[in-house]
N, C-alpha and C positions, 0 to 999 in steps of 0.2 A: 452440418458439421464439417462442410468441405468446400474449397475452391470448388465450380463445377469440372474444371480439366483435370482435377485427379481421379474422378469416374473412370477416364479412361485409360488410366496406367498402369492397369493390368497387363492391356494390350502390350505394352509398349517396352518393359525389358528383356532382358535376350533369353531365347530357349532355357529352360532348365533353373532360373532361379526358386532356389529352394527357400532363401533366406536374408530377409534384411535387419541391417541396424541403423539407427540413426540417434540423434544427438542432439541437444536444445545446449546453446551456451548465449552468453553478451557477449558481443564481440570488440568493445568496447564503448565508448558511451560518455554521457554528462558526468557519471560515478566512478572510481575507479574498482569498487568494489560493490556487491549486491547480494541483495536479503534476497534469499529462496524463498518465494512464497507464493499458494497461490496451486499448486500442481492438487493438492489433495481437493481441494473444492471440483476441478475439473473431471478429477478419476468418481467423487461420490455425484457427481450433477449427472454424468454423463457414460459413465462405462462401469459402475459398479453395478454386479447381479444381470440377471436377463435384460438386456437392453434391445433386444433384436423380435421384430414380432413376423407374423407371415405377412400381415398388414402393411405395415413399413415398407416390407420388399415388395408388395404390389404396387402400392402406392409411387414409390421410389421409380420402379420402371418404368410406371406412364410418366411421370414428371420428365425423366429425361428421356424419355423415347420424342415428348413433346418438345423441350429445349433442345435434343441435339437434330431433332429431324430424322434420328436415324436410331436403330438399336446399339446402344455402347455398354449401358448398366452390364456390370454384370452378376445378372438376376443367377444360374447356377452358381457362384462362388458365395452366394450370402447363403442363399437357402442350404450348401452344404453348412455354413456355420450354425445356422439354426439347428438345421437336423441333428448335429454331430457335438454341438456344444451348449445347444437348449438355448441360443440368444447369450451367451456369453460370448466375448470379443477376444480371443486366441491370441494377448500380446503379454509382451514381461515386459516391463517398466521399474527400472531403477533409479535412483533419485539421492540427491546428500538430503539432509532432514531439513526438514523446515525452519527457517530462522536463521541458518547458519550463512554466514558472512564471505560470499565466492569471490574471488577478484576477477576482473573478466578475461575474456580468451580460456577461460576453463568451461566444463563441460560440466553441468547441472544436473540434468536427467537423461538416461537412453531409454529407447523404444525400440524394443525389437519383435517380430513373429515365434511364435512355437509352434505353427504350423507349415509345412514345407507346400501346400496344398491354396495356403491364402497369405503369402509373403507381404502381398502389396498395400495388405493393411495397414501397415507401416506409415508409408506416405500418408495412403486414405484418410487419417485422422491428425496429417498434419497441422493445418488450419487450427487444428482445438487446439491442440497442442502448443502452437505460438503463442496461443491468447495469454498462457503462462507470463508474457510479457506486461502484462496492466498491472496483476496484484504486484509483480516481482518488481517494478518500476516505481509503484507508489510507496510499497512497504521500502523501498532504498533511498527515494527521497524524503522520505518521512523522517528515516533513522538520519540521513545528514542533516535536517535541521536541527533534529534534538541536540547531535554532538555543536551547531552550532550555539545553541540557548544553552546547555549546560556548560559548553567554554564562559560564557559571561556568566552565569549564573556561581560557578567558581569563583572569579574574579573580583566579583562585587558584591556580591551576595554571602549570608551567612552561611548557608546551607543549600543542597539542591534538591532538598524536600520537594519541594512544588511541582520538580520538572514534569512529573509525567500527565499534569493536567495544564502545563503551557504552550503545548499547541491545540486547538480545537478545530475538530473537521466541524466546517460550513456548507461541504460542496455537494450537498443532496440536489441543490434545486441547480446546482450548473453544468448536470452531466446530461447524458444522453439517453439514461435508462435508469430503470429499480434496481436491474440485475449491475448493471456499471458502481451504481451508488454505493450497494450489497459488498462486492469484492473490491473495489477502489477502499470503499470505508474503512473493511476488514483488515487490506492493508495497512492502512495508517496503524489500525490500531497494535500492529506488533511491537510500536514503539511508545504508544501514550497510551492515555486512561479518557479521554476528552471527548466526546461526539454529539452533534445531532443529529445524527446519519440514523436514520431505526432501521434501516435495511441493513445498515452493517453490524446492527447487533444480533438480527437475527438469522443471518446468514452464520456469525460465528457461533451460534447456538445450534446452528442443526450438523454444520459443517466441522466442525471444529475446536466440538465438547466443553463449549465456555456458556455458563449458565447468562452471564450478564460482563459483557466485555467494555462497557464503556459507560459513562455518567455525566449529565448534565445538571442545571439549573434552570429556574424560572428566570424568563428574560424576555423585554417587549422589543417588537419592533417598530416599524413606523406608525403603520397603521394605529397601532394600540396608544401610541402618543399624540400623531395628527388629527385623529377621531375627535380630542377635547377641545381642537383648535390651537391656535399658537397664540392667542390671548392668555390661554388658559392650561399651556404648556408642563409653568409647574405646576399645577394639580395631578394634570397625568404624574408626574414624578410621584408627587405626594401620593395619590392611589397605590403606585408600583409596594410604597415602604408600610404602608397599610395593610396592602391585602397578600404582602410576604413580611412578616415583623421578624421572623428570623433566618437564618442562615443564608448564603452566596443569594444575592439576585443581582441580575445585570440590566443596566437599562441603557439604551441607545437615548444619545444625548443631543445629537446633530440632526435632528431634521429641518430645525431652523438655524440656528445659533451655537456651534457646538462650544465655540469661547463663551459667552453671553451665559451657556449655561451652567459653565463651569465655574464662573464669576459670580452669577447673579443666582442663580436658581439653588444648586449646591452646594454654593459659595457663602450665602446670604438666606436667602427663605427656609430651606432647608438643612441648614448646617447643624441644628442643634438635633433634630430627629435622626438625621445620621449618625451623629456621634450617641444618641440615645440607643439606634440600635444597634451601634457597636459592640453592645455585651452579650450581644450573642447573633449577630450575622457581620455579614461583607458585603458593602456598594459595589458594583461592579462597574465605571462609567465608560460607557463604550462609543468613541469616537468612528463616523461610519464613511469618511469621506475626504479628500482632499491629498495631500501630498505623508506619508503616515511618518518619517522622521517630523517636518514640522508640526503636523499635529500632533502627535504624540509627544513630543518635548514640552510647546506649550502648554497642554493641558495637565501635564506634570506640576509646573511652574505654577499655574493659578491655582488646582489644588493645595500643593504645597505651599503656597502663601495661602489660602484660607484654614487649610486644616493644620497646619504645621510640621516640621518630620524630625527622625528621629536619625542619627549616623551609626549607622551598624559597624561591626567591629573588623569590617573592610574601608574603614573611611567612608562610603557612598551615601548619600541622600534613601529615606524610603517613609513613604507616607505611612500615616498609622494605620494598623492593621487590619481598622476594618473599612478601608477605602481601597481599590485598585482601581487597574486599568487594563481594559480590552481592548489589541485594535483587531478589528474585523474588514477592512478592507482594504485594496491594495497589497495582502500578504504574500512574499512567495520566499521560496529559500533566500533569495538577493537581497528582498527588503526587510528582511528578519535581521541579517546583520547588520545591514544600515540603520535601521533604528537601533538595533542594542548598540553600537560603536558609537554613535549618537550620543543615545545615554549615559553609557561612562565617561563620554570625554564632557559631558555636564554633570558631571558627578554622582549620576544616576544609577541607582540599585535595578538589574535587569529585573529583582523578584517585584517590580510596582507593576510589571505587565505581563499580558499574557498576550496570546494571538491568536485567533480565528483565522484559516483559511480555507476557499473556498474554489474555484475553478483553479489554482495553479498546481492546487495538492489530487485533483481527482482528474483535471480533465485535460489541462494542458501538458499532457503527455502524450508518447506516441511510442510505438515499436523502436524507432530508432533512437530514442533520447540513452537508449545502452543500447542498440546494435543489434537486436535478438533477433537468434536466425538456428533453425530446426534441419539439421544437413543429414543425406545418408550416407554412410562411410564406410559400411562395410556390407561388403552380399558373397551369399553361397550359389554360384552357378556351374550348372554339370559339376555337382561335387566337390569343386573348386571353392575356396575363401581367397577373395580378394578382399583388395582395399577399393574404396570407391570416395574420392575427391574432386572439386572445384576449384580450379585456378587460373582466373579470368585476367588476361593481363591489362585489361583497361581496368580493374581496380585489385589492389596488393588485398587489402583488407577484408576481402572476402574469401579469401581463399579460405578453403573449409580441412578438417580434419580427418585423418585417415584412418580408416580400421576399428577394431573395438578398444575401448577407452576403460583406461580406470582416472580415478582421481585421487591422487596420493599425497602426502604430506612427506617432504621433504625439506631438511634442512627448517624445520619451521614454515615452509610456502608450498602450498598449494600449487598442485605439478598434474600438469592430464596428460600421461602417457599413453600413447598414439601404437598403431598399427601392435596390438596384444602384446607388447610387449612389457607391461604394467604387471604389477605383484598383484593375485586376486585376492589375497588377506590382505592386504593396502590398503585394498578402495574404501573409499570413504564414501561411493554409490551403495546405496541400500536396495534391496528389492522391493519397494513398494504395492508394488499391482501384480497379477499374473490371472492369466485365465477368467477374466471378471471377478477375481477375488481382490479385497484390499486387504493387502498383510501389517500396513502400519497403518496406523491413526495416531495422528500427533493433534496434541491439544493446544490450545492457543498459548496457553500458560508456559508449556513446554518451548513454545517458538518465540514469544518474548525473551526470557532467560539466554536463549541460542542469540538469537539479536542484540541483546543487550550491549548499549556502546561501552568501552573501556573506564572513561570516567565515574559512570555511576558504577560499576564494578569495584571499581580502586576503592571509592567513597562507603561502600557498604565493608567493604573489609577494614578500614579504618576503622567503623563505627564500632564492628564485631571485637577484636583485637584491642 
């Protein structure tokens, strides 16, 4: 749960600290703004209830008595935790709620000690504490696509019904872990309904009070079409509409010909069984390869000249209802609007597509694509409350924040006043955690709603009214 050089920073601050605070924000980043999310999986995986055994602290010992060469653990300050708090972890952890929309250079969550006896906890648990950074990262670029696809979705489209199953996570198999897939997934989903990710559904099932956060369809991939041979290409097709006769199936179209079989295969052999099961499913034909504006135009193009389309009452082009289009490859926030921008300027209804993403939604992220950085800023020594800040003059941007923090609404904007000098009925910090106790549990439901972008807001109250 730690860098190994915070073992030793007990040692290390001055006589008499009774007491620290510290502080998780983006300091700024790809986003200008960021979904909170992602702290409560952290407090129930890792610090809710007895987490401390006598074991661990044996164990613990020899590990770093072996790593550092030298005795540093320190074996008395844990075991008074056990003794005196039964394996509960002596911190108060405050937090804005989950899903709610921070812009960066403000302050997210603090971690402070309630023990004058084991201060250094604080740091100790730093490392976990950053990790905050992965869900908070995915669940913020998740939510700027959507605002991307429901701008065009507005604009050419008749309604933005659709939106919250037009982005699908793909990105189970291109991370680095079950547990990455689990909260990267979980992320996404504070903004759509879309996954194949099962780690992320059941992460948000245990963590997160959501019986069932996400929904797919039957859908093949290569193997299940290359298996038949590419003589025998459309038959695979034909099996696909056979052994699903109704509702959403998607089938990967390109492992040979993705033109060839837009034209010929479901253009031609199977045109009339499509339109057959149109009365009660959706073709889903999903192009897997190549450059995704050109592919994705043309395969509009030869659909729409085999099946023909209908002009919705935004002007645009949109094939009949029960044909779309998936692209699943090459997606990321950039190529999402290059294809819809694409699309409209061909006259193209954005609701003919949806999108699949896969490594640029889970894994091509990092701590710094927002800046996130875990600082302590405030200690009680010999009695004393200082301020405790970083300001490094080879870079401005790190300078860190001083004192205890609230976070207040002001004038409409989100304001973290610094060095206590903040209104405590202000903060919009909650106490989340204390004493290995969790005082809130937010449900996913709960943090969607918090997230939720402006537009589909505006658009449900329209509907209401």
């Amino acid at each position: 749960m730690k860098v190994m050089h915070f073992v030793s920073h007990y040692k290390q601050y001055p006589p008499g600290t009774s007491h620290l605070y510290a502080y998780f924000e983006s300091r700024g980043g790809k986003y200008p703004n960021c979904v909170f999310f992602g702290l409560q999986y952290v407090l129930k995986r890792w610090l809710v209830g007895p987490v401390l055994t006598e074991a661990m602290i044996v164990e613990a010992a020899d590990v770093y008595k072996l790593h550092f060469g030298q005795t540093i653990f320190n074996e008395d300050g844990w075991r008074y935790i056990l003794e005196t708090y039964k394996g509960h972890i002596p911190l108060r952890i405050k937090a804005v709620p989950e899903g709610s929309i921070i812009p960066v250079k403000n302050v997210m969550f603090s971690v402070e000690s309630t023990d004058p006896k084991v201060p250094w906890l604080v740091t100790y648990f730093e490392t976990l504490f950053v990790q905050v950074w992965y869900p908070m990262t995915v669940a913020t670029s998740s939510r700027a696509q959507k605002e991307v696809i429901a701008r065009y979705l507005g604009e050419t489209a008749d309604n933005i019904d659709s939106l919250p199953f037009k982005l699908h996570d793909f990105g189970f198999r291109g991370v680095s872990s079950v547990e990455t897939a689990g909260i990267g997934g979980c992320a996404h989903l504070t903004s759509f309904l879309g996954s194949d990710t099962v780690a992320a559904i059941t992460l948000a099932r245990k963590y997160y009070n959501c019986p069932m956060a996400a929904y797919s369809i039957p859908a093949s991939e290569h193997s299940t079409i290359i298996t038949w041979g590419k003589n025998d290409e459309v038959e695979a097709y034909r099996n696909i509409l056979t052994q699903f006769p109704t509702g959403l199936v998607a089938c990967v179209s390109d492992s040979f010909d993705i033109f060839n079989a837009c034209e010929n295969h479901w253009g031609e052999e199977l045109r009339d069984a499509v339109i057959a099961r149109g009365r009660d499913g959706i073709l889903v034909v999903r192009p897997d390869s190549g450059d995704p504006v050109t592919v994705v135009l043309k395969v509009l193009e030869i659909l729409g000249a085999k099946y023909g389309t209908v002009t919705n009452s935004k002007g645009y082009k949109q094939l009949p209802p029960y044909l779309r289009v998936i692209q699943g490859d090459g997606i990321s926030h950039e190529t999402i609007g290059d294809v819809l921008e694409a699309m409209k300027v061909a006259n193209w209804s954005a609701e003919n597509v949806a999108f699949g993403e896969g490594g640029s939604l889970l894994q091509k992220v990092h701590r710094d694509t927002q800046k996130c950085a875990f600082k302590v800023s405030s200690a009680e020594v010999a009695g004393v409350l200082v301020n405790v800040y970083k300001e490094p003059i080879t870079d401005k941007g790190k300078i860190s924040k001083k004192g205890r923090l609230t976070l207040e609404l002001q004038n409409g904007q989100y304001v973290t006043v610094q060095e206590g000098q903040g209104d405590a009925s202000k903060d919009i910090l909650q106490t989340v955690f204390e004493d290995g106790r969790l005082l809130i549990d937010h449900s996913l439901d709960e943090i969607r709603a918090r997230a939720e972008i402006d537009l589909v807001k505006e658009y449900k109250q329209r509907k209401t009214s």
